[in-house]
C-alpha positions in Angstrom: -28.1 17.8 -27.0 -26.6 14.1 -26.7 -22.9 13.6 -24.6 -22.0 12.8 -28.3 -22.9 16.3 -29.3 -21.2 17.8 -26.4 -17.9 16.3 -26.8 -18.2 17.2 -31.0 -18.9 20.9 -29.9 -15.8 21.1 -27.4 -13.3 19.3 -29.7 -14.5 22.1 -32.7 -14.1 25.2 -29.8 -10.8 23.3 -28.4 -9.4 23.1 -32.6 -10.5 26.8 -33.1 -8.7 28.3 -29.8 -5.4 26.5 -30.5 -5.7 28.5 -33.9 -6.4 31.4 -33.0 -3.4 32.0 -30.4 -1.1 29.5 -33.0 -2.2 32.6 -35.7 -1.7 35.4 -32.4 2.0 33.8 -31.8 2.8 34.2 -35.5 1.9 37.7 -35.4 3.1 39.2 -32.5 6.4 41.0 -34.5 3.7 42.9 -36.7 0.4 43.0 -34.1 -0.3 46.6 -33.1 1.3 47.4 -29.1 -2.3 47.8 -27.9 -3.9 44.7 -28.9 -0.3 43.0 -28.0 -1.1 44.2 -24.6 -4.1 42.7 -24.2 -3.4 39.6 -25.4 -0.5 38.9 -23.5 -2.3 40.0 -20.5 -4.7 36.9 -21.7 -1.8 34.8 -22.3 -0.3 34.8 -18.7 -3.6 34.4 -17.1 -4.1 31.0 -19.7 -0.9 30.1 -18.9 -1.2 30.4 -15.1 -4.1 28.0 -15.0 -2.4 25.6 -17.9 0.9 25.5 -15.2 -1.1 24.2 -12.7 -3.0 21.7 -14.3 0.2 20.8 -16.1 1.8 20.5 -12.7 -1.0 18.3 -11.1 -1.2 15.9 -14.1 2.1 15.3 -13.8 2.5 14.6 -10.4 -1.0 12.2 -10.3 0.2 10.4 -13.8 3.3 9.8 -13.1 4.8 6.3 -12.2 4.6 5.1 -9.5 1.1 6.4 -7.8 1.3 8.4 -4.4 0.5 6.7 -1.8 1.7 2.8 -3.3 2.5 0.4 -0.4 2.7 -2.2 -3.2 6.5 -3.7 -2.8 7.7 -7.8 -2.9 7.6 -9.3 0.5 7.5 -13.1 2.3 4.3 -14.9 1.2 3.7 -15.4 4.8 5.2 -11.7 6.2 3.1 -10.8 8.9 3.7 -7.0 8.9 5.4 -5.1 6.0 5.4 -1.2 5.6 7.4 1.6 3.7 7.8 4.7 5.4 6.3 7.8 5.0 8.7 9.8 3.6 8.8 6.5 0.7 5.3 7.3 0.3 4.0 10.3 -0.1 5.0 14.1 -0.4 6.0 15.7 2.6 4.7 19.2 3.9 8.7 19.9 4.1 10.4 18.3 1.4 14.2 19.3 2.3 16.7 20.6 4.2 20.1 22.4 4.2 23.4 22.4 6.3 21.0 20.0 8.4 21.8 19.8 12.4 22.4 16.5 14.4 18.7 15.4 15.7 16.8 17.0 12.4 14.1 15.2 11.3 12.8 14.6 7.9 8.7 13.8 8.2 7.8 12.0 11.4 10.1 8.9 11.4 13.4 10.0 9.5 15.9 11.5 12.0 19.5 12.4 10.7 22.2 12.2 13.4 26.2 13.5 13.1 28.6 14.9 15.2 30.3 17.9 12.3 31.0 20.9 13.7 30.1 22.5 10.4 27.3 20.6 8.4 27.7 20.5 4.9 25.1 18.3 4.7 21.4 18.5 2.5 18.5 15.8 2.3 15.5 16.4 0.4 12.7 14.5 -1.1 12.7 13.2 -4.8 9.8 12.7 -7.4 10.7 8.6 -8.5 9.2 8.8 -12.1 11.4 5.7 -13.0 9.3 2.7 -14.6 11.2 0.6 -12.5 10.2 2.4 -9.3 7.5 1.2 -7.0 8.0 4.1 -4.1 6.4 7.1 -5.1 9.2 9.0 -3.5 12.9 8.7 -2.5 15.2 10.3 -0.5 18.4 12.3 -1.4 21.3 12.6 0.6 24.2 15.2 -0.5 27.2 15.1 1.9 30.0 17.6 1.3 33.1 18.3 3.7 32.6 16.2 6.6 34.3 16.9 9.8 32.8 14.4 11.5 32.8 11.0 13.1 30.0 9.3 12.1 26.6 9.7 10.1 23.6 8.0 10.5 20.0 8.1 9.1 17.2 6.7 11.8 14.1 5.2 10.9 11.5 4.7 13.3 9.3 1.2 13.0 5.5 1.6 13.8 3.9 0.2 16.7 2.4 -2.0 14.5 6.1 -3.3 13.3 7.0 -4.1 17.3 3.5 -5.1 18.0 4.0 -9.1 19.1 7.8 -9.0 17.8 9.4 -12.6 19.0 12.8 -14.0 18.8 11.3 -16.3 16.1 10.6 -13.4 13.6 13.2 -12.8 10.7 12.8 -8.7 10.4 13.7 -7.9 6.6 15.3 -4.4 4.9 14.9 -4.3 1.5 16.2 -1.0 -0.2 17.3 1.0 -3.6 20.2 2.7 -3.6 22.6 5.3 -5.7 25.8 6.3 -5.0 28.2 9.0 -7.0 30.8 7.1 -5.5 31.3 4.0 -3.8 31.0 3.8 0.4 30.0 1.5 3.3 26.3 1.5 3.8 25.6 -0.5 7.5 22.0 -1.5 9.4 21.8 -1.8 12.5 18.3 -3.1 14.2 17.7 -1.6 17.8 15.3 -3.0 20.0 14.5 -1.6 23.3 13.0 -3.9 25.7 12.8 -2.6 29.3 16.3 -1.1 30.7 18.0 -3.0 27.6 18.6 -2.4 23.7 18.9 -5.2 21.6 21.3 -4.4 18.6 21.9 -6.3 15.4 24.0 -5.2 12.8 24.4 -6.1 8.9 26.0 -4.4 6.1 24.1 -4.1 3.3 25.4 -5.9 -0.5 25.7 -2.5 -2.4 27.4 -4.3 -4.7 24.4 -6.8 -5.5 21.5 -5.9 -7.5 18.7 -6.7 -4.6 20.0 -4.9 -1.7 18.3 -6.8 1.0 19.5 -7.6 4.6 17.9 -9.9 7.2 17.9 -10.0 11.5 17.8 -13.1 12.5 16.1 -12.5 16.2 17.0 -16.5 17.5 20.1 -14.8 18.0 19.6 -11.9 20.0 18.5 -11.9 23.5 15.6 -9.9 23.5 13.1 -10.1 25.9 9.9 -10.9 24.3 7.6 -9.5 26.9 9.2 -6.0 27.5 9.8 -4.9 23.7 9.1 -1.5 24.1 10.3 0.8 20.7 12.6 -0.3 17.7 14.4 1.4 15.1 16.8 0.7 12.0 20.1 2.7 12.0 21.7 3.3 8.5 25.4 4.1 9.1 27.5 6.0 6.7 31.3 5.2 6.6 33.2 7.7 4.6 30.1 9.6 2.8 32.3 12.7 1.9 32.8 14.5 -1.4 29.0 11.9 -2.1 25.7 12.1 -3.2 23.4 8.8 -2.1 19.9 8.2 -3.4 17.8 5.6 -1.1 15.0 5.2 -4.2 12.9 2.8 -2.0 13.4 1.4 1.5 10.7 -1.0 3.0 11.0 -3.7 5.6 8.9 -6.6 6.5 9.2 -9.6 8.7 8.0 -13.2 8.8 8.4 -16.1 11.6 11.1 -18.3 11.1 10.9 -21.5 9.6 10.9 -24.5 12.6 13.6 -26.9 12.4 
């Protein structure tokens, strides 16, 4: 039998089951309890299976793909990258009353000093048009006791990987608030016994949230750059819920003068 034939055949069988359990649905006041039984017995195992192709569908389907590094950057970047957590699903997606030093994937760290957290982050679905991170990342902060707060995000080797004062490292980022706060990054580089720090606080109040290091300014020592890391400080994030939809950096070399 032809494809064409094949596909006839399944649409007829496909038209004929939604009938028959359209005419079962309609009849279940009146159906007699022992056929009732059996076909609800049917009906959960269908709907089992219909869930969890429902479920998957969804999840592949569904803007933006899993797994997009696609994001605007420099025409002449010479590294870019969103993190994991930006990416792709994680095998934990969230946790509660989190603890100083808990860490979210393999490069998100959250760091406070409560005596009590009231604190959550977990993992969103973006399904947004608008979105081009397949993920985000939620941040719920109830009482706070504490000082400070501040989300850490490790850069890849790949990011410090021939890193000179002449590079311009850029933080590009999506952000939610319930209520308006202070949102600060700070770049640490570590080269030998010394940290480089640069810090910028980011336009929340603009709609491209985007924030630039300027490395001619620093004294880093080019030859010794061992580790860096972005620091997103929190000032006053009480009684708040903030949503980073997308965060991805890049960096380019400077223009020469």
């Amino acid at each position: 039998m032809s494809k064409l034939g094949f596909r006839f055949l399944d649409g007829k069988i496909y038209a004929r089951n939604i009938q028959r359990w359209a005419r079962a649905a309609r009849m279940a006041a009146t159906t007699d309890l022992s056929l009732l039984r059996r076909q609800r017995s049917r009906a959960r195992l269908l709907k089992m299976h219909l869930d969890r192709l429902i479920h998957t569908a969804d999840e592949r389907l569904a803007l933006p793909k899993v797994g997009s590094t696609s994001f605007p950057k420099p025409h002449n970047a010479d590294w870019s990258w969103r993190p994991e957590l930006w990416r792709g699903s994680l095998p934990t997606p969230g946790l509660s009353s989190v603890q100083t030093k808990s860490m979210l994937g393999d490069e998100v760290t959250l760091f406070h000093d409560c005596k009590f957290s009231e604190l959550t982050l977990r993992q969103l679905r973006n399904l947004r048009e608008e979105d081009l991170a397949p993920y985000g990342l939620r941040l719920d902060v109830f009482k706070f006791d504490g000082s400070f707060l501040s989300l850490v995000v490790d850069l890849p080797d790949a990011g410090v990987k021939g890193l000179k004062r002449s590079h311009l490292v850029r933080m590009d980022a999506i952000v939610e608030m319930e209520k308006p706060l202070e949102i600060f990054a700070r770049l640490n580089i570590r080269h030998g016994p010394n940290t480089e720090q640069i810090v910028r606080e980011l336009p929340l109040s603009e709609e491209n949230i985007r924030v630039e290091f300027d490395l001619a300014y620093s004294n880093m020592n080019e030859k010794r750059v061992e580790r860096a890391w972005i620091d997103l400080i929190f000032e006053g994030p009480q009684m708040n819920q903030v949503i980073l939809r997308d965060l991805t950096f890049s960096r380019r070399p400077r223009a020469h003068l």
